[in-house]
N, CA, C, O and CB atoms as a CASP TS submission, in Angstrom:
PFRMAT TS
TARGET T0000
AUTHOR 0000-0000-0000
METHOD Language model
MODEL 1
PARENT N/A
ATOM      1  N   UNK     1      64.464 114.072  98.936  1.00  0.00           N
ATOM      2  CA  UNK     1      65.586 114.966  98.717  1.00  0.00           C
ATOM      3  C   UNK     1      65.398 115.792  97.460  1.00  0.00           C
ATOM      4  O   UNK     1      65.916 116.899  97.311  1.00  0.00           O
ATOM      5  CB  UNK     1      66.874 114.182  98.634  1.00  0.00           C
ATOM      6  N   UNK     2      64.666 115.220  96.608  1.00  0.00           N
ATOM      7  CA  UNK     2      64.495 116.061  95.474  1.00  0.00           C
ATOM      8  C   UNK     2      63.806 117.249  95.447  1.00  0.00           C
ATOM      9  O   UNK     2      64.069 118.289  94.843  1.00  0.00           O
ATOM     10  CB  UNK     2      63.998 115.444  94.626  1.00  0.00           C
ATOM     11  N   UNK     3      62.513 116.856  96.478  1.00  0.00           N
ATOM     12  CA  UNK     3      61.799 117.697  96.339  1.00  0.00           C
ATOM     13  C   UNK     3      61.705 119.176  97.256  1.00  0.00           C
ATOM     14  O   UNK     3      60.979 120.159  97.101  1.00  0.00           O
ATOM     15  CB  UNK     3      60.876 116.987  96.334  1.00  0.00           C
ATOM     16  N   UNK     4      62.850 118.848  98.345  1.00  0.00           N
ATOM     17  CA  UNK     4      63.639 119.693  99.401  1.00  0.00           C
ATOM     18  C   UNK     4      64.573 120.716  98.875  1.00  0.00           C
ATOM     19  O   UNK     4      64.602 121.869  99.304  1.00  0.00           O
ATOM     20  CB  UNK     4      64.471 118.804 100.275  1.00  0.00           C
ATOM     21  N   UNK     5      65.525 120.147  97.697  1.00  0.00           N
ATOM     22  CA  UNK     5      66.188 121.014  97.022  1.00  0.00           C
ATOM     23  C   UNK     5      65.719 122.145  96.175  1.00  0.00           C
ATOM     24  O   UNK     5      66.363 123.194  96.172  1.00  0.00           O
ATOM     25  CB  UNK     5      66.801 120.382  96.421  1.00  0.00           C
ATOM     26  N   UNK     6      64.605 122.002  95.432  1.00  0.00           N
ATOM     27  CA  UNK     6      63.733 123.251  94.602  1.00  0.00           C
ATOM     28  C   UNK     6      62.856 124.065  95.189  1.00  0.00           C
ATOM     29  O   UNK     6      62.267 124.958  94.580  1.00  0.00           O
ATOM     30  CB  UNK     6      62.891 122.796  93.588  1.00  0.00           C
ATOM     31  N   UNK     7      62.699 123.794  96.497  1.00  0.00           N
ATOM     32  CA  UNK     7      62.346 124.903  98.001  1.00  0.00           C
ATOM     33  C   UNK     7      62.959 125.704  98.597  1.00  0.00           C
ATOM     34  O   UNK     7      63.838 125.221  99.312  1.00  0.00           O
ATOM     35  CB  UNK     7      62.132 124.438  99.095  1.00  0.00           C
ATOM     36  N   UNK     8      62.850 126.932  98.607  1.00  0.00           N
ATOM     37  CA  UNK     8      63.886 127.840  99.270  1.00  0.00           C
ATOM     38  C   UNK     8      62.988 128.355 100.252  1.00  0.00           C
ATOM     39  O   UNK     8      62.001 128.919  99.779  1.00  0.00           O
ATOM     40  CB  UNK     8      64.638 129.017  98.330  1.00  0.00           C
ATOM     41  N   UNK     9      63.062 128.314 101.370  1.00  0.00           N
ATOM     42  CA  UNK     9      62.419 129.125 102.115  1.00  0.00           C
ATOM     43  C   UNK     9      63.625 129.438 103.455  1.00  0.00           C
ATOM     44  O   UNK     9      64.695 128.913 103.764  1.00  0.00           O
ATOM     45  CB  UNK     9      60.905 128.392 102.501  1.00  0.00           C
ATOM     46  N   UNK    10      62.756 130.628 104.041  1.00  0.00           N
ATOM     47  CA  UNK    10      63.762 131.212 105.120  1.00  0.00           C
ATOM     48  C   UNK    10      63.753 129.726 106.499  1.00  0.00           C
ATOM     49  O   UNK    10      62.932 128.843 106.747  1.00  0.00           O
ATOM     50  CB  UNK    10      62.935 133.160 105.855  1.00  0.00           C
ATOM     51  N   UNK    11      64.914 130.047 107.015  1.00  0.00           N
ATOM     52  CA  UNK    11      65.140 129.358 107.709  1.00  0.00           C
ATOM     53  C   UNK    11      63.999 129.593 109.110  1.00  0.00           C
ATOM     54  O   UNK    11      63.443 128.794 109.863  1.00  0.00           O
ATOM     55  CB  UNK    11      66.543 129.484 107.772  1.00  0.00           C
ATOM     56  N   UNK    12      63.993 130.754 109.029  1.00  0.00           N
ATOM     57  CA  UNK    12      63.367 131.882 109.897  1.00  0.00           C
ATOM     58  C   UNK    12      61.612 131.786 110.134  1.00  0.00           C
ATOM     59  O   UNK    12      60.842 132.263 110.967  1.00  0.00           O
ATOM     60  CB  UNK    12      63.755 133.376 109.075  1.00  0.00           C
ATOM     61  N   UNK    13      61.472 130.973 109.025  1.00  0.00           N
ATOM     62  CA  UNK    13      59.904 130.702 108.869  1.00  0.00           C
ATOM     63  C   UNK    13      58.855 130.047 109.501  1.00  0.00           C
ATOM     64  O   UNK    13      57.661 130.221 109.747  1.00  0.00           O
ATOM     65  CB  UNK    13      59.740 130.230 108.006  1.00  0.00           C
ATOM     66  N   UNK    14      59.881 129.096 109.703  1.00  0.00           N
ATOM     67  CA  UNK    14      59.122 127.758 110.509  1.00  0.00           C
ATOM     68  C   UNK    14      57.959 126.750 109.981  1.00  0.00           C
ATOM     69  O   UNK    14      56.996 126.105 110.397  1.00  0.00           O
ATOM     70  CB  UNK    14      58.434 128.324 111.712  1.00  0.00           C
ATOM     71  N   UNK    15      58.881 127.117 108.462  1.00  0.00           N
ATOM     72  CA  UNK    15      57.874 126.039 107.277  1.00  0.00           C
ATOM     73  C   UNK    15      58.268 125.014 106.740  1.00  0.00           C
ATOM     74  O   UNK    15      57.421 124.329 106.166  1.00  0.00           O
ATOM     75  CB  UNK    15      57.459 126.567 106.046  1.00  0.00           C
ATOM     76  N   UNK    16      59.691 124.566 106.747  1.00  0.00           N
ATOM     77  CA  UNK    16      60.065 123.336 106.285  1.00  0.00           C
ATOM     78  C   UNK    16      59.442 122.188 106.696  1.00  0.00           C
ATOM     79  O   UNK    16      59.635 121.190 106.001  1.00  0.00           O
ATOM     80  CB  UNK    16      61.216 123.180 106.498  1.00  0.00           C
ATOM     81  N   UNK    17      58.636 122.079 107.805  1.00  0.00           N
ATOM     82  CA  UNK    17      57.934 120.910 107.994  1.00  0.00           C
ATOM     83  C   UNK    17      57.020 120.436 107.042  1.00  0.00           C
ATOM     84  O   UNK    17      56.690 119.300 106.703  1.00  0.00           O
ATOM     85  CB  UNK    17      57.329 120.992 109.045  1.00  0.00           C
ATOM     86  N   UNK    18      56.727 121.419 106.731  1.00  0.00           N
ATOM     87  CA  UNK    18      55.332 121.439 106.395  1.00  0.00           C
ATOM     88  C   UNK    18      55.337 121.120 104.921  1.00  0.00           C
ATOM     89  O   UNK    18      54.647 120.223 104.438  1.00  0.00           O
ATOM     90  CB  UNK    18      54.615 122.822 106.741  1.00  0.00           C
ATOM     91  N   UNK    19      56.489 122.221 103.934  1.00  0.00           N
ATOM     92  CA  UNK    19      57.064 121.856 102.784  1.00  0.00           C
ATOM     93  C   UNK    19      57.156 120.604 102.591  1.00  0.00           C
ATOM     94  O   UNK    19      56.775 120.002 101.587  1.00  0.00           O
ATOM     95  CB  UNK    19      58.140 122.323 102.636  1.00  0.00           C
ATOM     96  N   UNK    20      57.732 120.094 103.671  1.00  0.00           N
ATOM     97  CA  UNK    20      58.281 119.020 103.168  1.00  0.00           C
ATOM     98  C   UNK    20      57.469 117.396 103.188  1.00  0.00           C
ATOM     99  O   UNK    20      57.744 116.393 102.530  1.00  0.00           O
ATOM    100  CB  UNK    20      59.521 119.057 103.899  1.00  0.00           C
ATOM    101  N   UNK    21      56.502 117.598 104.108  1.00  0.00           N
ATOM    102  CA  UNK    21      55.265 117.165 104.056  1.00  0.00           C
ATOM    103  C   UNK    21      54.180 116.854 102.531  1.00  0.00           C
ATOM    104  O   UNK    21      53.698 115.851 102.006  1.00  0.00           O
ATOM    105  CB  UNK    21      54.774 118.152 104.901  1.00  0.00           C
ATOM    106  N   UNK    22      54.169 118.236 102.271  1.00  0.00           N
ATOM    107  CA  UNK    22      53.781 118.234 101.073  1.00  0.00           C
ATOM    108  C   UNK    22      54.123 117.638 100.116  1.00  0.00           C
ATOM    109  O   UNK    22      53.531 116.831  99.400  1.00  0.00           O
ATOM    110  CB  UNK    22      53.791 119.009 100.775  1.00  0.00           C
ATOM    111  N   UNK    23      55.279 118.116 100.096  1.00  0.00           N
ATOM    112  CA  UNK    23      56.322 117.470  98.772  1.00  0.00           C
ATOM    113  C   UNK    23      56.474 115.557  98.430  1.00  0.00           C
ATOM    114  O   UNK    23      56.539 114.871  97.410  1.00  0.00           O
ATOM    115  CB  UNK    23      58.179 118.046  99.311  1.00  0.00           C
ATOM    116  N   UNK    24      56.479 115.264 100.034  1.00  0.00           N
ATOM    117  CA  UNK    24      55.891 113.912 100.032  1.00  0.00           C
ATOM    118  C   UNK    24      54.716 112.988  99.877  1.00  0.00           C
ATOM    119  O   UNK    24      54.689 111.758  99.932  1.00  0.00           O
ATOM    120  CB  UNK    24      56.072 113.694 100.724  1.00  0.00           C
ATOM    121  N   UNK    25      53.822 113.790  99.687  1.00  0.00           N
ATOM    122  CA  UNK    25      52.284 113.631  99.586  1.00  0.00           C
ATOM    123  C   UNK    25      52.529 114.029  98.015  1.00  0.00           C
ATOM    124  O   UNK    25      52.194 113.063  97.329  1.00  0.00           O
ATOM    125  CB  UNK    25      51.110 114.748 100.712  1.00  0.00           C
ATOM    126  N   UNK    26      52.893 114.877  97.384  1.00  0.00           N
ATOM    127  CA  UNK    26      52.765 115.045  95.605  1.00  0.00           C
ATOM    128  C   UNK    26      53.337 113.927  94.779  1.00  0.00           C
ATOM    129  O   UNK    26      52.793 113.196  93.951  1.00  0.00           O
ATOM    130  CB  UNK    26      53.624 116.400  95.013  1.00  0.00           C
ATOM    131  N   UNK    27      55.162 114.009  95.424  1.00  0.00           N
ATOM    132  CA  UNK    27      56.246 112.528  94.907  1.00  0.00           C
ATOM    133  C   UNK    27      54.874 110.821  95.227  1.00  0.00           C
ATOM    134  O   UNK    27      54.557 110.071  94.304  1.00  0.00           O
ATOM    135  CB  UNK    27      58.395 112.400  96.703  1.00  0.00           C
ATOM    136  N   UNK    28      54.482 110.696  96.343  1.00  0.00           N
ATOM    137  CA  UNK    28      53.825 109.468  96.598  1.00  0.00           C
ATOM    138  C   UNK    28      52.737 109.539  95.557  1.00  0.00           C
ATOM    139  O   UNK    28      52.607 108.545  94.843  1.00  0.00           O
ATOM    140  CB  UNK    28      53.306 109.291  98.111  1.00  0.00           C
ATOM    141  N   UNK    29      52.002 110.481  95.382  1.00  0.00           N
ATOM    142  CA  UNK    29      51.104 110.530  94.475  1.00  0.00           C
ATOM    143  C   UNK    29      51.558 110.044  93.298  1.00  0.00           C
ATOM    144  O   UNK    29      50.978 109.108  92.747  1.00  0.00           O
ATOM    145  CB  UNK    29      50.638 111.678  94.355  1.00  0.00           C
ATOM    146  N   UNK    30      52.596 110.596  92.804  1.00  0.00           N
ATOM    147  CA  UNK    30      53.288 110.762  91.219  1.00  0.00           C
ATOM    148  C   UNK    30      53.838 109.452  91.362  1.00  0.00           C
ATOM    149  O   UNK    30      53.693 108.715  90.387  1.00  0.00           O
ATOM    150  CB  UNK    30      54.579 112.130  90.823  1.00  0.00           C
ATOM    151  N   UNK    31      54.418 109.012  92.327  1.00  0.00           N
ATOM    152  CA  UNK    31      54.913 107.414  92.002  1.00  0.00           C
ATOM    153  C   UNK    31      53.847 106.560  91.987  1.00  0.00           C
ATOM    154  O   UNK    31      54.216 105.440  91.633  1.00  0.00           O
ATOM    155  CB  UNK    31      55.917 106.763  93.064  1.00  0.00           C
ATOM    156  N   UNK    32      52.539 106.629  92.251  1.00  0.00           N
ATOM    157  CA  UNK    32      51.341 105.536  92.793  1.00  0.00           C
ATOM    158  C   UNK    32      50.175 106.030  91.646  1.00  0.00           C
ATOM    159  O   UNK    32      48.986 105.712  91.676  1.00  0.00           O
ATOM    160  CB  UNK    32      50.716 105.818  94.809  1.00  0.00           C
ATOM    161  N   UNK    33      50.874 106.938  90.574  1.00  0.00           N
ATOM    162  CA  UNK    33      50.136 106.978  88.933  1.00  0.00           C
ATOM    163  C   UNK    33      50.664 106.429  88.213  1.00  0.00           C
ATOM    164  O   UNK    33      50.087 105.981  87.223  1.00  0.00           O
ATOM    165  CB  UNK    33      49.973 108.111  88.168  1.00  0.00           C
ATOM    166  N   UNK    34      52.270 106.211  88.482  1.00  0.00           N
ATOM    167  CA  UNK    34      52.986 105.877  87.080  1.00  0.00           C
ATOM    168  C   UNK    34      53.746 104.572  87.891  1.00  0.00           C
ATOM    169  O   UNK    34      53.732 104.246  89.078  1.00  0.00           O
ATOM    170  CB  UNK    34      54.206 107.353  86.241  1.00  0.00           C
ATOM    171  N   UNK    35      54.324 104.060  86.851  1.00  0.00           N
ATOM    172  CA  UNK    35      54.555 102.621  86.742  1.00  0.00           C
ATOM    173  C   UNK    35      56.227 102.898  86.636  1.00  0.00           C
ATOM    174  O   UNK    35      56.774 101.796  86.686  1.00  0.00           O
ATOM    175  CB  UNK    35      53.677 101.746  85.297  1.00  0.00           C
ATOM    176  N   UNK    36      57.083 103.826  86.526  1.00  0.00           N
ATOM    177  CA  UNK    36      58.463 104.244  86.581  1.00  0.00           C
ATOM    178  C   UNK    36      58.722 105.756  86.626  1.00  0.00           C
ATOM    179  O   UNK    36      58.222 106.729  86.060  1.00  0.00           O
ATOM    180  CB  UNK    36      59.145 103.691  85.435  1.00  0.00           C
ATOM    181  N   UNK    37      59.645 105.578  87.471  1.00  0.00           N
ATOM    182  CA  UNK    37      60.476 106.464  88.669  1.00  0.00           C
ATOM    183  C   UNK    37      60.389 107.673  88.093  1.00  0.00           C
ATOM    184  O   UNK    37      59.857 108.723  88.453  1.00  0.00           O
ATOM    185  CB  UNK    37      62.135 106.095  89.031  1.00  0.00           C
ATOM    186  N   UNK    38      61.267 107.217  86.717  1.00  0.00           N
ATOM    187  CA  UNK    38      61.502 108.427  85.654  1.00  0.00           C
ATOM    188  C   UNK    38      59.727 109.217  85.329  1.00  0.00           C
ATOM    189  O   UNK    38      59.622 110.432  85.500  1.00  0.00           O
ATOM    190  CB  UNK    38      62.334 107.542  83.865  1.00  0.00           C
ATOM    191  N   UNK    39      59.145 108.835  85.117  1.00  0.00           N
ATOM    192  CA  UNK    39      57.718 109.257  84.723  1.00  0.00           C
ATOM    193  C   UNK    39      57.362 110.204  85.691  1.00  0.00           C
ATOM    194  O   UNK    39      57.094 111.393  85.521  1.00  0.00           O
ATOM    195  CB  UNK    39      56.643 108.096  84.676  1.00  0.00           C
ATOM    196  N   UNK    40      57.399 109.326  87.080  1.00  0.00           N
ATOM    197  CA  UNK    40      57.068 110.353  88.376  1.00  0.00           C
ATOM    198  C   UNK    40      57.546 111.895  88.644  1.00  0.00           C
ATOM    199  O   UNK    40      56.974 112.981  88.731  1.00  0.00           O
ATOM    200  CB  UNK    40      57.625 109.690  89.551  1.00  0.00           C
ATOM    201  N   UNK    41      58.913 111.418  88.730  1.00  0.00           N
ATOM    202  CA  UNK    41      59.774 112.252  88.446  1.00  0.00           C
ATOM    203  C   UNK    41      59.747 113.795  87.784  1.00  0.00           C
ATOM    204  O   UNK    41      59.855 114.880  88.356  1.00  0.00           O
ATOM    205  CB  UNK    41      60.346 111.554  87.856  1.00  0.00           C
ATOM    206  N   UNK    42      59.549 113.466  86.272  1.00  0.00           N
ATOM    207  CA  UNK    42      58.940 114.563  85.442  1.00  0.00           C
ATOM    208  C   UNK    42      57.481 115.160  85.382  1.00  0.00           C
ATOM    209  O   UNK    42      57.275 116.146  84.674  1.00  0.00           O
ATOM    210  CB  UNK    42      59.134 114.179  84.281  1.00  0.00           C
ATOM    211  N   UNK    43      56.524 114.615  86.068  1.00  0.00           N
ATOM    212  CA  UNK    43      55.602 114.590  86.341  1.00  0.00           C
ATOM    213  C   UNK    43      55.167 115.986  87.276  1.00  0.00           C
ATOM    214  O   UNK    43      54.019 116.109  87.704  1.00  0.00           O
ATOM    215  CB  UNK    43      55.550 113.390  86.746  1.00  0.00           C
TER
END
């Protein structure tokens, strides 16, 4: 959800999948370097 909200794209696009894909692959990354949430997070 976090990373869904600082994405704007057109509805029209037919890219939110894909965004959002991503965004889950960066957050998993950032949590599986750091050792707390908060770290990831700002990261």
């Amino acid at each position: 959800m976090v990373g869904g909200a600082c994405q704007a794209v057109s509805l029209l696009a037919a890219q939110g999948a894909s965004l959002a894909i991503g965004a889950a692959y960066v957050l998993a990354d950032q949590l599986a370097r750091t050792s707390h949430i908060e770290d990831a997070l700002h990261g």
